[in-house]
N, C-alpha and C positions, 0 to 999 in steps of 0.2 A: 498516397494510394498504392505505390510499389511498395512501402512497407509493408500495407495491411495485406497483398495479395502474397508475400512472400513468407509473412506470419501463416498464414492459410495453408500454403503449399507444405510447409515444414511439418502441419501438423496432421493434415494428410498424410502427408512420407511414415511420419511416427506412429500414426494410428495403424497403418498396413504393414508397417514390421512388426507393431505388437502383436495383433488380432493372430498372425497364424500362428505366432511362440506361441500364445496363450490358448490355441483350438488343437497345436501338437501338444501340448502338455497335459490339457483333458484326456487326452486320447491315453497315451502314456501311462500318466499317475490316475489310481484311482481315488474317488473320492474317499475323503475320511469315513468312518465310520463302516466301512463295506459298501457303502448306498452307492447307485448306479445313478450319475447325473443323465439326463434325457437327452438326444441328440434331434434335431429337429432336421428332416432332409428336405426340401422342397424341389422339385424335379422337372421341368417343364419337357414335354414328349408330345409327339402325334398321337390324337386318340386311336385305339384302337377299334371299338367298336361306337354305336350311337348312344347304348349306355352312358359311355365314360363321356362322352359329348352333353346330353343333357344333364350329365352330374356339372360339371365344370359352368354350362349356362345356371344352375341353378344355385350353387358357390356365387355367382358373380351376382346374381339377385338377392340374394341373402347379403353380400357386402352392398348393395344399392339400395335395400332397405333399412338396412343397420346406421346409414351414413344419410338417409331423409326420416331418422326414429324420432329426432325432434322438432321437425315440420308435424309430424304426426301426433304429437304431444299437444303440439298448440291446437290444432286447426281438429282434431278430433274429441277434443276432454272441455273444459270448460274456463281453461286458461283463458282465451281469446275475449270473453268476454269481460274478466277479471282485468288482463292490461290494460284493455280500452278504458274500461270504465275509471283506473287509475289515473292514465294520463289525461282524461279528461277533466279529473278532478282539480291535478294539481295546474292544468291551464285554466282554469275557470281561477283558482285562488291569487293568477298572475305570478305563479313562483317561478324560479330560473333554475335553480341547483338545488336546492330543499327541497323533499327530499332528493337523494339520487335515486336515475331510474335502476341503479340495481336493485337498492332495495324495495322500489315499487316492485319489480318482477320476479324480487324475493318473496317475497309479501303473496305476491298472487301465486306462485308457484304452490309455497305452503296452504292455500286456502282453494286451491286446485287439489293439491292431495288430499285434504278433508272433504271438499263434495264429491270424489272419486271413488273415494275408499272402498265404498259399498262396493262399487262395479269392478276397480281393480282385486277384491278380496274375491270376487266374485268368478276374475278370469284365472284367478293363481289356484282355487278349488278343483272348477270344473275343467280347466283346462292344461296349465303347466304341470299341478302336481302330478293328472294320470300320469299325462305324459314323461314326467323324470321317474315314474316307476313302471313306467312301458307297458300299461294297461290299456292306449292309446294311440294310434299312428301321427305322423308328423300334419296328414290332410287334417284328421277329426280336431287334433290342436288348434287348427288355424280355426274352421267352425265354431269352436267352442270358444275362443279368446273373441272372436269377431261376432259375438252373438249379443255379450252383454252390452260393450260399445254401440252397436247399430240401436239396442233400444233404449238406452242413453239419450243418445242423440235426438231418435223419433218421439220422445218425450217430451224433448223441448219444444218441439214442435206440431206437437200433438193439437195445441188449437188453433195454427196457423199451416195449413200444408199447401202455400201458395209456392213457395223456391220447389218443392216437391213437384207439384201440379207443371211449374215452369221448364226444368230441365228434362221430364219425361214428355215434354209436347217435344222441345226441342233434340231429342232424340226420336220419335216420332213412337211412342209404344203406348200401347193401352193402358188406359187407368187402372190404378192400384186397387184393389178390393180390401188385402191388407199390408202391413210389413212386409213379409214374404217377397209379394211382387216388386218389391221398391229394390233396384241392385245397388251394391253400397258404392258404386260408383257414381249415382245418382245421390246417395243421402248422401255422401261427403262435401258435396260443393252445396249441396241444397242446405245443410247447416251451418257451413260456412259465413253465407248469408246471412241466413238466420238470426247469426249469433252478431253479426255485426250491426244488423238492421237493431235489435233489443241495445245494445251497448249505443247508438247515436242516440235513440232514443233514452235511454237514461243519462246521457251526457246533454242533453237540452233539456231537462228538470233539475240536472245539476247547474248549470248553466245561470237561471235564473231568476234564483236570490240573489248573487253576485253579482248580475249585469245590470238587478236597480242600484245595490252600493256604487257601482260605477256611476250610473248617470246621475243617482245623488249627488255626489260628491260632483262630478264634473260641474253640476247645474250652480251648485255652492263657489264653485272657485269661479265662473264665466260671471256670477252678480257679483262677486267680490275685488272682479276685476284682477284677480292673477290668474291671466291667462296664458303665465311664463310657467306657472309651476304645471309638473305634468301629474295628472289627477290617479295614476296606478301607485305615485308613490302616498297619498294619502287613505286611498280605496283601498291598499294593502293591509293593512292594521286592521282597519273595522270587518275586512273577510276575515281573516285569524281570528279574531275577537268571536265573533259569530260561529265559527266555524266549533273554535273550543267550548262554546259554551252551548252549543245542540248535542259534543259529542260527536264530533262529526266523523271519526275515524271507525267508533265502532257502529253507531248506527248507519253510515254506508256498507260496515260488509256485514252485517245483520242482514241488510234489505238483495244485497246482492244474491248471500246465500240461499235467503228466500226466492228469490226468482229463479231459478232452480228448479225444477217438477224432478 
């Protein structure tokens, strides 16, 4: 332990003699070719006025959304309903490690960018390009990026508006007439739901060709009298078996990406 913390301290010491040789020497020598390397200063000061106050709160929102942008991936695009519906598969077939869940959430990730596409081609149009040729303010961006998402969302739930209906009672605000009136602080947890309510429910149609293999089999080995042998390692095969010979990989994300509006 005194060695590893004395390894540490040395290399510490080493790093803080080099860094300032190496930060005089920029200063110093110029860069090859005439080119001016960039100096980055960071400065921390009393605001001066409310300006530079709300600039600095608004800096710190921008790194708090930058740092929840894949909470926002899931829980707003159509991922959510993609992993579930993975993992549900691969416990319904009784697997352990086959596949890994990275590549399940590889898998869904890529088949999340293809049901998106539209909507994300959709916000990079209307909304980032003005905006990186300044045709646009930084507010109208936000409207325009959070326009195609919300009716995304309202989409999927377009013939169920009960999460909708629930979280504006428990806010206490009058019924929707359209979109509009729904704020997206309401649609975001209302399709939350939504999406998990559809994903159980496709996970217990998955469920249930698999759970007669099980009881077959169980039923076969309880009149056979091996009631030592455990019935998931014989119910394994005939799920794979079954599973390969419907196609089971593509016609699940055929029907997924159909469920989809």
């Amino acid at each position: 332990m005194k060695g590893k913390t004395l390894c540490l301290l040395i290399i510490l010491i080493t790093v803080g003699a080099i860094c300032p040789l190496g930060l005089r020497a920029q200063e110093q020598a110029p860069a090859p070719g005439g080119l001016a390397l960039p100096y980055v200063d960071l400065n921390i000061r009393e605001a001066q006025n409310n300006r530079e106050v709300v600039l600095s709160l608004q800096l710190l929102l921008l790194l708090a959304v930058l740092s929840l942008a894949p909470s926002i991936v899931i829980l707003m695009t159509s991922f959510l309903r993609i992993a579930i519906v993975f993992d549900f598969i691969k416990r319904a077939l009784s697997l352990q490690q086959v596949p890994p869940n990275q590549i399940l959430m590889g898998i869904a990730l890529f088949l999340t960018l293809f049901i998106m596409w539209p909507t994300f081609e959709t916000i990079y149009n209307d909304s980032l390009k003005p905006f990186a040729e300044g045709e646009i303010g930084l507010e109208e961006t936000y409207r325009r990026a959070e326009l195609p998402l919300r009716l995304f969302m309202h989409r999927q739930m377009s013939s169920d508006a009960t999460n909708i209906r629930l979280f504006m009672r428990m806010r206490n605000l009058p019924k929707p007439v359209s979109l509009a009136d729904v704020p997206t602080y309401i649609l975001i947890p209302a399709f939350v739901l939504h999406e998990l309510t559809v994903a159980f429910k496709i996970g217990i149609l998955l469920f249930i060709p698999f759970i007669i293999i099980d009881m077959v089999v169980a039923s076969t080995l309880m009149s056979m009298g091996m009631i030592m042998l455990p019935p998931v390692m014989i119910s394994l095969p005939f799920k794979l078996i079954l599973f390969v010979l419907v196609d089971g990989w593509s016609l699940l994300t055929m029907e997924i990406v159909k469920s989809f509006r």
